[in-house]
NUMARFI-549384 format. One record per atom (N, C-alpha, C): residue in three letters; x, y, z; residue number from 1. Coordinates in steps of 0.1 Angstrom, whole numbers. Layout:
// NUMARFI-549384
- Ala  X  Y  Z  NUM
...
END
This chain:
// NUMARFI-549384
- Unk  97  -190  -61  1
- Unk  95  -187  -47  1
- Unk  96  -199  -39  1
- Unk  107  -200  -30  2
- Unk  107  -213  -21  2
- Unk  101  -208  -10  2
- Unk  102  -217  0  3
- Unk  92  -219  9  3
- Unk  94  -208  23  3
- Unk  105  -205  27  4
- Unk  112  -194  34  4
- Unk  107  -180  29  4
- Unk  108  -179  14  5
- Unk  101  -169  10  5
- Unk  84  -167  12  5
- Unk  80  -175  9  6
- Unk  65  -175  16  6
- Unk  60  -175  28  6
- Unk  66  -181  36  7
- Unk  66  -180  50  7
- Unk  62  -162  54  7
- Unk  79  -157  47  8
- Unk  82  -142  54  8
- Unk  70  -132  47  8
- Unk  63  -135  32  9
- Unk  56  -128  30  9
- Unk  42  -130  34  9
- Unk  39  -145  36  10
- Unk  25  -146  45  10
- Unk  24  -138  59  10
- Unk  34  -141  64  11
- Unk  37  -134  78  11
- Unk  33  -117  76  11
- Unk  43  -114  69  12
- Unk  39  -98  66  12
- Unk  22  -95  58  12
- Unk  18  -99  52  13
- Unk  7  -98  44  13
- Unk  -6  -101  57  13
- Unk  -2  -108  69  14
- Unk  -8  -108  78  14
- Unk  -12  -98  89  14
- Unk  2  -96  92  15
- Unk  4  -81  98  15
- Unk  0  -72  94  15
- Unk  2  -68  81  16
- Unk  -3  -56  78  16
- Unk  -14  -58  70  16
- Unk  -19  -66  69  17
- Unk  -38  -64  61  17
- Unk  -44  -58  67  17
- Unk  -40  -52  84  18
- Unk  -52  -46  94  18
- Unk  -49  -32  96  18
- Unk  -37  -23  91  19
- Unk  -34  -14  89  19
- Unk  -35  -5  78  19
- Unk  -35  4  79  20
- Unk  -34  15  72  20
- Unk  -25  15  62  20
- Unk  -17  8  60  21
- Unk  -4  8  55  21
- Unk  1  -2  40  21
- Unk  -9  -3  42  22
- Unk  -12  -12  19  22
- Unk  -2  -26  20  22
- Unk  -7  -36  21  23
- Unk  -5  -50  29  23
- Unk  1  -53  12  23
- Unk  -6  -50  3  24
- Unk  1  -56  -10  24
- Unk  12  -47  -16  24
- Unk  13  -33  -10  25
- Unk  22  -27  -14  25
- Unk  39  -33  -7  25
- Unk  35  -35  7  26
- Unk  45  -42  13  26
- Unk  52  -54  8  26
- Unk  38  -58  2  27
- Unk  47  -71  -6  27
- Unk  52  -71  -16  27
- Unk  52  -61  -24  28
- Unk  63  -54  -35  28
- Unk  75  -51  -27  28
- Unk  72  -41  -19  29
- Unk  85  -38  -17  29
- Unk  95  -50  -11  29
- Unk  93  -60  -5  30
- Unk  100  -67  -2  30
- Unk  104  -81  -14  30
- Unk  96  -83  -21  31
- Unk  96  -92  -33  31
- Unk  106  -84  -42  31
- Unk  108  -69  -42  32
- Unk  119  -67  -53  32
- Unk  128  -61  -46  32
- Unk  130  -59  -32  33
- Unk  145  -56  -23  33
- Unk  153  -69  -29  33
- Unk  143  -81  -25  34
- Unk  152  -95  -25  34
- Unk  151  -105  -35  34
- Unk  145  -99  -47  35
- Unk  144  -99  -59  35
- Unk  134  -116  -60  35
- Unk  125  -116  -52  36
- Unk  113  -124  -54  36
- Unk  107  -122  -64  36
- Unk  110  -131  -80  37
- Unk  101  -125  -91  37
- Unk  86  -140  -91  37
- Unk  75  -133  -92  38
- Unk  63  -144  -97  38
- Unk  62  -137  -106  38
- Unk  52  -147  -118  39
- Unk  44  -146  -128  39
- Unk  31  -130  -128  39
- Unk  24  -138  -120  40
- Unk  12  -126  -116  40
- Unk  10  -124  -107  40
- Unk  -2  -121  -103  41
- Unk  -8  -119  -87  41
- Unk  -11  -129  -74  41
- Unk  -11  -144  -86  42
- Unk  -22  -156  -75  42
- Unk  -15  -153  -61  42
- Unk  -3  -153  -57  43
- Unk  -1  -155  -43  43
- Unk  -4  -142  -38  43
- Unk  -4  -128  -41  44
- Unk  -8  -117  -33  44
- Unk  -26  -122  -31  44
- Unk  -30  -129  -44  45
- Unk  -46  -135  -38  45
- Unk  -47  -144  -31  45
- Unk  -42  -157  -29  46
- Unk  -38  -163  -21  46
- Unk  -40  -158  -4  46
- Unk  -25  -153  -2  47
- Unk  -27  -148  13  47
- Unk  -38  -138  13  47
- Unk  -42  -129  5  48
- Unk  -57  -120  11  48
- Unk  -65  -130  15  48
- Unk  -68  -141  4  49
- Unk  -75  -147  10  49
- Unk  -76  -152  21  49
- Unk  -62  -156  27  50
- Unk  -60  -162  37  50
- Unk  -61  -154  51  50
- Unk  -61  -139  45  51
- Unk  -64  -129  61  51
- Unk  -82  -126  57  51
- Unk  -87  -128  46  52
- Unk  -101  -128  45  52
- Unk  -107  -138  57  52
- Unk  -97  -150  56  53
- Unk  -107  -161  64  53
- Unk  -103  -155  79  53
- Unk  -92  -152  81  54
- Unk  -90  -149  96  54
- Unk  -100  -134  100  54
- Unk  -106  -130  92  55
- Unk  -117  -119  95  55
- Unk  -131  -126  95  55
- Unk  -129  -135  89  56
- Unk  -145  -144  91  56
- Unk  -145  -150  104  56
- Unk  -128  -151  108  57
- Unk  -129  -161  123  57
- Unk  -136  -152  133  57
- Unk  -125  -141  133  58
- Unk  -130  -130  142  58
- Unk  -144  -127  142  58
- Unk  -150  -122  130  59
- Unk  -162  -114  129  59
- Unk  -172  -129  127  59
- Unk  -170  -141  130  60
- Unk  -176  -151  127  60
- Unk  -196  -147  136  60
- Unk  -198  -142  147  61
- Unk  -208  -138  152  61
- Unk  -214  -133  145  61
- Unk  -208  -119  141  62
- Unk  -214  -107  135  62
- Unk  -218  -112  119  62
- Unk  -210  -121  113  63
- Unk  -211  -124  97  63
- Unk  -225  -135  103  63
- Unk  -228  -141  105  64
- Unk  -239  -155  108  64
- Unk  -250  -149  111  64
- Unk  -249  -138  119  65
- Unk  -263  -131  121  65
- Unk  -268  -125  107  65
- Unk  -255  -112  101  66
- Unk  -259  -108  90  66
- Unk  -265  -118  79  66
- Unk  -261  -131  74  67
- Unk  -258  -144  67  67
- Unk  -277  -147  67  67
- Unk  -278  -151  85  68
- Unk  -287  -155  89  68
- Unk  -304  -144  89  68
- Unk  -300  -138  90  69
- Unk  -311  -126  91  69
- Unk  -312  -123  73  69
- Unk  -305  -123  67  70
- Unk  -305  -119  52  70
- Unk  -310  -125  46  70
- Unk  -312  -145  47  71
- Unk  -316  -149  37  71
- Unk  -329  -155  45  71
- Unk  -335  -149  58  72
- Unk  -346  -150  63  72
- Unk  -354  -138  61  72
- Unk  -346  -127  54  73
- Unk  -358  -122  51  73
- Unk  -363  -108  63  73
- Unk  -352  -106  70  74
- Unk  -358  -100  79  74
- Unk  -349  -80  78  74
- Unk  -360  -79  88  75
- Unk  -355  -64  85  75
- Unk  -350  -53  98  75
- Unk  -336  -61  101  76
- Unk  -330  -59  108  76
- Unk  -317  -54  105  76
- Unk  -304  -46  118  77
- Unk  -297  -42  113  77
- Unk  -288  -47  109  77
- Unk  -287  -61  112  78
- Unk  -275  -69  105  78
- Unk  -281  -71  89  78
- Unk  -292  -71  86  79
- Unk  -294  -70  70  79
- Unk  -290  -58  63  79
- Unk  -296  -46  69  80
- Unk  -291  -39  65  80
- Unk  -278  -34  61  80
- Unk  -266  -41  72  81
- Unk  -254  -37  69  81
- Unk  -249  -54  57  81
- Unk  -253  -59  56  82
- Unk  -255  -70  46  82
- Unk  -252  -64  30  82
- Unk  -269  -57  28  83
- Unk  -267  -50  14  83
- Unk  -259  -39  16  83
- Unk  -254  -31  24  84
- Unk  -246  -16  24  84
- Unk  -235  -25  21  84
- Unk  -230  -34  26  85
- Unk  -216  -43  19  85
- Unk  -216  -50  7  85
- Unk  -229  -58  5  86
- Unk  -232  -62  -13  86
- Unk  -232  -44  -21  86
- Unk  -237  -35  -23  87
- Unk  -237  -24  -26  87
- Unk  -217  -19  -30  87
- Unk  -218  -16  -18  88
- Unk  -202  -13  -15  88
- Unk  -191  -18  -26  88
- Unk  -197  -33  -30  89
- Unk  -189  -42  -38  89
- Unk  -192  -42  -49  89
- Unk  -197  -32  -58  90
- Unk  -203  -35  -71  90
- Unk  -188  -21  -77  90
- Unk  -185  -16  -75  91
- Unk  -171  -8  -81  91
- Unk  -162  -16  -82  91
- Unk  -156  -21  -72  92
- Unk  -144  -31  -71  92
- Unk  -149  -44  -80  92
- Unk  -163  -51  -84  93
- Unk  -170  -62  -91  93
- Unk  -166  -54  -106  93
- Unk  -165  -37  -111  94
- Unk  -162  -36  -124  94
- Unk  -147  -36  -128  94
- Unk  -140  -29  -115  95
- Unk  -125  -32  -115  95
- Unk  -122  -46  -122  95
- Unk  -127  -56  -112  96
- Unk  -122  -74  -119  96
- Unk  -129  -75  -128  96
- Unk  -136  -74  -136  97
- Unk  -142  -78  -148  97
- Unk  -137  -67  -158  97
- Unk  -134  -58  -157  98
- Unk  -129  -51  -171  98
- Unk  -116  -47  -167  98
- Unk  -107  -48  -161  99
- Unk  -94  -43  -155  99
- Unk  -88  -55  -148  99
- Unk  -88  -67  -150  100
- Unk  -84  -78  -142  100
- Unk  -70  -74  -144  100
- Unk  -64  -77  -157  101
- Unk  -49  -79  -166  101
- Unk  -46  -67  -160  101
- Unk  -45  -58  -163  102
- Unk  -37  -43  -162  102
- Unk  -38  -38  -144  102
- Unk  -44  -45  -140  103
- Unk  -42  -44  -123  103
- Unk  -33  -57  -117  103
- Unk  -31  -67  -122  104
- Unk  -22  -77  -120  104
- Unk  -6  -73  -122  104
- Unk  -5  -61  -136  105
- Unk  2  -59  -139  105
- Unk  7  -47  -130  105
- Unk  5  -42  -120  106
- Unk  7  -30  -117  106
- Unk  15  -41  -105  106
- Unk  13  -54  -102  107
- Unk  25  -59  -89  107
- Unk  33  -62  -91  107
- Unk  36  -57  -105  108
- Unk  53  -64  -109  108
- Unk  57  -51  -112  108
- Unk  49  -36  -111  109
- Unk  57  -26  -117  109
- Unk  67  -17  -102  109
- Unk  76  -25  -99  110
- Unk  89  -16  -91  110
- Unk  83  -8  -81  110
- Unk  91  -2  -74  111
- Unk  88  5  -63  111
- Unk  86  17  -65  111
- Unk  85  21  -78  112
- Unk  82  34  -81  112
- Unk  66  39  -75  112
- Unk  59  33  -83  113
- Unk  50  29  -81  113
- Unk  40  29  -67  113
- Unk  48  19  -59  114
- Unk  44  19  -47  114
- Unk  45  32  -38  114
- Unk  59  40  -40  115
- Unk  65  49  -32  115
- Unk  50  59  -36  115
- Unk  48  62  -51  116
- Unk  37  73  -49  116
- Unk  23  69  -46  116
- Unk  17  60  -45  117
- Unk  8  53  -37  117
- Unk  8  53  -24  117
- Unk  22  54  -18  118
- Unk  23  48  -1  118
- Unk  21  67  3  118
- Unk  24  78  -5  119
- Unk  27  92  -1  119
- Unk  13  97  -4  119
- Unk  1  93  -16  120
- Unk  -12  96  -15  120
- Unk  -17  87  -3  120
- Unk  -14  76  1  121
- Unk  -23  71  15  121
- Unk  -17  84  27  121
- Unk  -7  85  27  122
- Unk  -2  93  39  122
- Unk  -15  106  37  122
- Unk  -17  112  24  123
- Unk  -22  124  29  123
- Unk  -40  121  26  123
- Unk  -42  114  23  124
- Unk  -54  110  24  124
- Unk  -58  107  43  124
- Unk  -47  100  49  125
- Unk  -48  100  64  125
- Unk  -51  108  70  125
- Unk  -41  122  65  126
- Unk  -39  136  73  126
- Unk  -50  137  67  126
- Unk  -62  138  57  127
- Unk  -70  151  53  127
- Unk  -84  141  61  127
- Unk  -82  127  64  128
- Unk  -94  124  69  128
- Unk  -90  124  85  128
- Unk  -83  129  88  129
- Unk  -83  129  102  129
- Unk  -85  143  106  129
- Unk  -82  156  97  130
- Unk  -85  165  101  130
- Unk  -102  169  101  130
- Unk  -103  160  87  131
- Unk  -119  159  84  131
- Unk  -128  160  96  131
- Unk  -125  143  101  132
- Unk  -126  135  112  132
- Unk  -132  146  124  132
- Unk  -118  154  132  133
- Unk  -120  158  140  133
- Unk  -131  175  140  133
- Unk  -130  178  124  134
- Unk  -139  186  124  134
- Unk  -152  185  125  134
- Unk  -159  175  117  135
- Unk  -172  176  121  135
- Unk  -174  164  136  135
- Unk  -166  162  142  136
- Unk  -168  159  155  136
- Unk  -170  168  164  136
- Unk  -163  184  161  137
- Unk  -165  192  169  137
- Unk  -176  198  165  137
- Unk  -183  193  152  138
- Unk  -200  200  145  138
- Unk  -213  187  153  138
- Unk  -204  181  154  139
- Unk  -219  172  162  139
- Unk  -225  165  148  139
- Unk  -219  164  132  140
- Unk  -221  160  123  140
- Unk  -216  146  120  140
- Unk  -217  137  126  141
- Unk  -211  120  127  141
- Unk  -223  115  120  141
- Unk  -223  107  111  142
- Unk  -236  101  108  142
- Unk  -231  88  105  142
- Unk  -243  79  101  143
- Unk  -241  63  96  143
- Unk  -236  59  87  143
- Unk  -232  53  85  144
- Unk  -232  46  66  144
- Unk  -239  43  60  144
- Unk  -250  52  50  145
- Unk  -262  47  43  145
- Unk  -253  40  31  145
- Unk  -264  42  23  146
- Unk  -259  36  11  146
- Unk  -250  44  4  146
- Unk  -249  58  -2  147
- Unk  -247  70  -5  147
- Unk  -231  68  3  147
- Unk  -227  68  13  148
- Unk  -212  63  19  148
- Unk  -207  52  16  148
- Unk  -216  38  17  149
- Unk  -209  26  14  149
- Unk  -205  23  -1  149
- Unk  -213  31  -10  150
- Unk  -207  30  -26  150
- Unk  -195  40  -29  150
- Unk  -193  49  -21  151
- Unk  -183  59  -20  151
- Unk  -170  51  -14  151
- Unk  -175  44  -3  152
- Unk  -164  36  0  152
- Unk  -160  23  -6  152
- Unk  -169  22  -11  153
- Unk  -163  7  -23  153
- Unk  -155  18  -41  153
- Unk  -159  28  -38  154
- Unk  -152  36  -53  154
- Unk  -137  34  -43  154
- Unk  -132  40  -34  155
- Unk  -123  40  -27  155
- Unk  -116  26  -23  155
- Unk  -123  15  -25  156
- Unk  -118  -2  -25  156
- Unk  -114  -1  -38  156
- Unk  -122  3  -47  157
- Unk  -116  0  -61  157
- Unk  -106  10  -63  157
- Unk  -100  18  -61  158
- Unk  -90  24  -63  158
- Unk  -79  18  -59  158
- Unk  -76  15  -47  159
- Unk  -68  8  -36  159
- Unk  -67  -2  -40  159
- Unk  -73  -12  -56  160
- Unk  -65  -25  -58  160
- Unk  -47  -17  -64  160
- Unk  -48  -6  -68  161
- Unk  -35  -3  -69  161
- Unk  -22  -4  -56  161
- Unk  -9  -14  -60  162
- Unk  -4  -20  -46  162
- Unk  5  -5  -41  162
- Unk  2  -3  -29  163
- Unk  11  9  -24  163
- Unk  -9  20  -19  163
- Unk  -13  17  -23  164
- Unk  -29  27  -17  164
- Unk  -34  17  -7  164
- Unk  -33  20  3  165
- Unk  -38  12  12  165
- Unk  -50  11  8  165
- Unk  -60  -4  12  166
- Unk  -73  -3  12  166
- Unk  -79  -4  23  166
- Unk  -74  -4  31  167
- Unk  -80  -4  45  167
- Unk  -78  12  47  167
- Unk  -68  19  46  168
- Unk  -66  34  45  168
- Unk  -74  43  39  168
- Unk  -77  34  22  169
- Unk  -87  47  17  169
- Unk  -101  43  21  169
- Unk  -100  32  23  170
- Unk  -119  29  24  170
- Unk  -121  37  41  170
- Unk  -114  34  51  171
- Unk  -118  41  63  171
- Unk  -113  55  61  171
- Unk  -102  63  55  172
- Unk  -102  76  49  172
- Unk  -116  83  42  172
- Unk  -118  74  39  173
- Unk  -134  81  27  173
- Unk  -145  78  39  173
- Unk  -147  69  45  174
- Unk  -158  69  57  174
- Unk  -157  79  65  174
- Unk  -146  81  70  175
- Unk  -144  91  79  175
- Unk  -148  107  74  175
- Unk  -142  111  60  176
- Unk  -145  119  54  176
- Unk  -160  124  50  176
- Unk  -161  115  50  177
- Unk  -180  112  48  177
- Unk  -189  119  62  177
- Unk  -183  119  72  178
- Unk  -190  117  84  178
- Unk  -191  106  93  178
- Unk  -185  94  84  179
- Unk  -185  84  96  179
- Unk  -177  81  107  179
- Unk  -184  72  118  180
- Unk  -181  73  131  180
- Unk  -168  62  129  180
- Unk  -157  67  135  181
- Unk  -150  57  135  181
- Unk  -150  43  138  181
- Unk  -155  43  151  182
- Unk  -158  30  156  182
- Unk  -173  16  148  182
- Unk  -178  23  139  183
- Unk  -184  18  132  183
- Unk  -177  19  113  183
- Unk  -171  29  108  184
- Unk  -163  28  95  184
- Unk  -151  18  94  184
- Unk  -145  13  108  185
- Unk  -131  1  107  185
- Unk  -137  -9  107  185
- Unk  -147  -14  113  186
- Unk  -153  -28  107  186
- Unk  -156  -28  99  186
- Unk  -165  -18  89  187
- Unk  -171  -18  77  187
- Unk  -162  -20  68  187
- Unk  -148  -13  69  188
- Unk  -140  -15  59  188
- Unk  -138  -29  59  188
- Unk  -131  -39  70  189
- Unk  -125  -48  69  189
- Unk  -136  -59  67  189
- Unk  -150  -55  69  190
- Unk  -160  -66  60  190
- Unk  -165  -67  51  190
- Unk  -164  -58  44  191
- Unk  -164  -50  29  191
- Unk  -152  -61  17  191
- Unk  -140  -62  26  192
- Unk  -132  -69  14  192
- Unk  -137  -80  17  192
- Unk  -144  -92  23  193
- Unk  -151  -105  19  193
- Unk  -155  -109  7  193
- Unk  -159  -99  2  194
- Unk  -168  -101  -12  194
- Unk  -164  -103  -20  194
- Unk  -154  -88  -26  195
- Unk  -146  -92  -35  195
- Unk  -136  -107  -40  195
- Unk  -126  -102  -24  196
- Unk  -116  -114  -22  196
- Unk  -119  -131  -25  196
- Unk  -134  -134  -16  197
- Unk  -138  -145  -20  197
- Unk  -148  -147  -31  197
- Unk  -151  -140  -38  198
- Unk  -150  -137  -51  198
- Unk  -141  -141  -63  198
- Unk  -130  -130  -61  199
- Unk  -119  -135  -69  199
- Unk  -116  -147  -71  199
- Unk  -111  -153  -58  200
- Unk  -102  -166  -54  200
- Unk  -113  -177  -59  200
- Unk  -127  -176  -57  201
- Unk  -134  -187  -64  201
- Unk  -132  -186  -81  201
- Unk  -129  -180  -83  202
- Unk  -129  -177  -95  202
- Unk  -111  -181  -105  202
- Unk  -107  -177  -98  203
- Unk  -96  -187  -96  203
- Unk  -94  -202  -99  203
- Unk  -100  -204  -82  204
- Unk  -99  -215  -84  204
- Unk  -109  -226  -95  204
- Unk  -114  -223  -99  205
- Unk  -121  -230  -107  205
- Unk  -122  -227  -125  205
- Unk  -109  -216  -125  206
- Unk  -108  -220  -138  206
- Unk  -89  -223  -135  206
- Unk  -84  -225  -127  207
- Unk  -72  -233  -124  207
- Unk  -64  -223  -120  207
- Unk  -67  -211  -117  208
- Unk  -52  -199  -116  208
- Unk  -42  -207  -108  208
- Unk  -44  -215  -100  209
- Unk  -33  -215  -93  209
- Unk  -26  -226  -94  209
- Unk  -28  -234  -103  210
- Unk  -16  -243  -107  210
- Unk  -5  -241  -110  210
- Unk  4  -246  -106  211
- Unk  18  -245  -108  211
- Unk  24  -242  -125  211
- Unk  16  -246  -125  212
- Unk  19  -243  -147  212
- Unk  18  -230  -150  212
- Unk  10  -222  -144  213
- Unk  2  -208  -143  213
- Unk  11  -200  -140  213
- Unk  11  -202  -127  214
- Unk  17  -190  -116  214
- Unk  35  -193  -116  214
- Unk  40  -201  -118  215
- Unk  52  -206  -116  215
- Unk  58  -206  -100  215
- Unk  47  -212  -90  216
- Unk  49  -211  -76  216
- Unk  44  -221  -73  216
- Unk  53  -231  -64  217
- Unk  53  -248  -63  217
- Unk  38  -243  -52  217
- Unk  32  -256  -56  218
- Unk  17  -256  -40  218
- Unk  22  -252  -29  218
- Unk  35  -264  -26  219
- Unk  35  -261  -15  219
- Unk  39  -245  -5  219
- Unk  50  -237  -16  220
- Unk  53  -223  -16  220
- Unk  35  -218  -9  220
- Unk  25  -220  -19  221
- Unk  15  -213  -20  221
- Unk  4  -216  -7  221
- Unk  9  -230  -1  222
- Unk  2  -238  14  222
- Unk  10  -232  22  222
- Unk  23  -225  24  223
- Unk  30  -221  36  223
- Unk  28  -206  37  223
- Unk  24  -202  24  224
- Unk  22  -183  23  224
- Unk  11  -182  27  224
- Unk  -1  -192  25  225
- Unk  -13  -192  31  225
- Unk  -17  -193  45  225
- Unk  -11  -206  52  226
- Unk  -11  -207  66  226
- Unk  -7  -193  71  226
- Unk  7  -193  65  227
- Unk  12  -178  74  227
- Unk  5  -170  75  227
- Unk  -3  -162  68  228
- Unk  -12  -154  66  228
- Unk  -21  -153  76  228
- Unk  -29  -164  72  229
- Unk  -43  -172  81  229
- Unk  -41  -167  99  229
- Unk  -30  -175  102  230
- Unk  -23  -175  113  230
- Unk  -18  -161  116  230
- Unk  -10  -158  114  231
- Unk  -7  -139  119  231
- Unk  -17  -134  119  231
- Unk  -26  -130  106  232
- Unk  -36  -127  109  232
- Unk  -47  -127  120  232
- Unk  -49  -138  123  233
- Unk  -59  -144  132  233
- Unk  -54  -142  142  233
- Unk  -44  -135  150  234
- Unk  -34  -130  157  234
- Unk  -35  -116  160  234
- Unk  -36  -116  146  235
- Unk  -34  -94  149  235
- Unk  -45  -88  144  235
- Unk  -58  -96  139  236
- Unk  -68  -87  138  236
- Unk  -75  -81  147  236
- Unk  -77  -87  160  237
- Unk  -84  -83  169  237
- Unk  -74  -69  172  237
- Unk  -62  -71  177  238
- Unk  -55  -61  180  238
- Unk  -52  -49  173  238
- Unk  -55  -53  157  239
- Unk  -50  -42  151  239
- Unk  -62  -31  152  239
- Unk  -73  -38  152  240
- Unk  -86  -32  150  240
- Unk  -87  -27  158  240
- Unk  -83  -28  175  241
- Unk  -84  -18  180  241
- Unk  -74  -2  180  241
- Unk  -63  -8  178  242
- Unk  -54  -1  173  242
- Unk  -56  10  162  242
- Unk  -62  8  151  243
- Unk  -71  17  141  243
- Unk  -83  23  145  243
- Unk  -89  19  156  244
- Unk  -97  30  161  244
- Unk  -91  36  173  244
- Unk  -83  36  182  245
- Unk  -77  42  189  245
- Unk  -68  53  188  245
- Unk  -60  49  178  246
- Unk  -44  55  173  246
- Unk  -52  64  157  246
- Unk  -43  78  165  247
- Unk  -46  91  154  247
- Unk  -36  82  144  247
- Unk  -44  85  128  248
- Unk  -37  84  121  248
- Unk  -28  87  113  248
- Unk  -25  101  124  249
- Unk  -11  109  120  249
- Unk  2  100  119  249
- Unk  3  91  132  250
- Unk  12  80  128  250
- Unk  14  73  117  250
- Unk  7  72  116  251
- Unk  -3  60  103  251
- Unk  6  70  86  251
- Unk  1  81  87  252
- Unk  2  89  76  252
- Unk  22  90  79  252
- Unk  26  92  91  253
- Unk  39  100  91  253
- Unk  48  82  85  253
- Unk  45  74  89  254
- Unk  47  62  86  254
- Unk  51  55  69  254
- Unk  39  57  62  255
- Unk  34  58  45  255
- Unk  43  70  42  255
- Unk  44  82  48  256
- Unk  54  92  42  256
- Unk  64  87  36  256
- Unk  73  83  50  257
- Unk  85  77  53  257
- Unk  87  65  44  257
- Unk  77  54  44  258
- Unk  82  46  34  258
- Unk  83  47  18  258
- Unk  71  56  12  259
- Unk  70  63  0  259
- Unk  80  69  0  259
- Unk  85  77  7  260
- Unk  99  85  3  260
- Unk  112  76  2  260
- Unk  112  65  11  261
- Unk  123  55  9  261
- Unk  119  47  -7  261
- Unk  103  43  -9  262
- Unk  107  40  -24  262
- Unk  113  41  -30  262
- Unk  113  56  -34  263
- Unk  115  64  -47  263
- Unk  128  68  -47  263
- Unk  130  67  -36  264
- Unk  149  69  -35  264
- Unk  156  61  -36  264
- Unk  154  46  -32  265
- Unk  162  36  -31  265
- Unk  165  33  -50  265
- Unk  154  33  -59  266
- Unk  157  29  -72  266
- Unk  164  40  -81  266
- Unk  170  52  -74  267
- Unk  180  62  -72  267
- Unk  192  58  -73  267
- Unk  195  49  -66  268
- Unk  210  51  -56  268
- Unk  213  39  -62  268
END
């Protein structure tokens, strides 16, 4: 992977981390149009990590109070949403420990793959948005207890498969649940913290990412990163409003269309 190559997938892995639309599925599909082969996963962990931190920039307020209030001990609602997010993370914590290999393996498996991942996010969209507007018209909207936030971490751990959005299924299953929109899109996108910086310490400290490893020069892996960081820190704010604004009919008719272009292209 040279350096032009990283650039264009940090960029993209930026963009779309805030969408509905499976940020690592994109990065299959474009790594095997233009036949970008890596080793394993480190650079799709890499740039998450790198839109992880541009959600820490954003939500830097909101994370310090939570941070702050948690390890004081208090009992408030930023603690609260503290452990609903430690909670949340314990499915996707069994994914990486007993499923590491065989989920790494699933970003080198072709567009096949992705195409029917990108066609179950689509109707997962449609069925939580119809959800959605039903019990809105029941006056049934409720919070995220705990009972939602492990439901939506089963739904993070499904979505390490590339082509399921996780920003899609985790806010698909909140919604489904009863939750209020404008409170389930941040939850999703502070929910992957854990994991992500998780992983990547873990990583880095037994060496994943050395060049010996991964077969991807640093510096490849310092330009996929910035890009990331950067776009990101760019399009989070906006996307986020954009996912609570915008019906996700778009969103779903979108994932259709590209799922169906998968499966066809390795056709022809």
């Amino acid at each position: 992977m040279n350096g032009f190559e990283a650039l264009a997938l940090g960029l993209l892995q930026g963009l779309t981390e805030f969408l509905p639309v499976s940020s690592s599925g994109h990065l299959v599909i474009v790594k095997t149009l233009f036949g970008i082969e890596t080793k394993d996963a480190s650079f799709e962990i890499v740039v998450h990590l790198a839109t992880v931190l541009s959600t820490i920039v954003v939500f830097r307020k909101q994370i310090w109070e939570m941070v702050s209030d948690t390890l004081r001990f208090r009992a408030t609602p930023a603690t609260g949403l503290t452990l609903r997010l430690l909670f949340s993370a314990i499915p996707v914590l069994v994914v990486g420990l007993f499923f590491k290999e065989r989920v790494e393996a699933l970003f080198t498996g072709g567009l096949t793959l992705v195409g029917w991942m990108l066609l179950l996010t689509s109707v997962l969209l449609l069925v939580s948005q119809w959800l959605s507007a039903l019990r809105l018209k029941k006056g049934s909207v409720r919070p995220i207890g705990y009972r939602e936030a492990f439901l939506i971490g089963v739904a993070q751990a499904f979505a390490v498969v590339p082509g399921l959005s996780r920003s899609g299924a985790t806010i698909a299953t909140g919604l489904s649940l009863g939750g209020d929109k404008d409170k389930v899109a941040p939850f999703s996108f502070l929910m992957v913290l854990i994991p992500v910086l998780g992983e990547a310490f873990l990583e880095i400290i037994s060496g994943g990412f050395a060049q010996a490893g991964t077969g991807i020069p640093f510096i490849s892996l310092a330009i996929g990163f910035t890009a990331a960081f950067i776009s990101g820190l760019l399009a989070c704010r906006l996307m986020i409003s954009i996912v609570r604004r915008v019906k996700f009919t778009w969103f779903a008719v979108y994932c259709l269309l590209a799922g169906l272009s998968c499966l066809i292209v390795p056709l022809l």
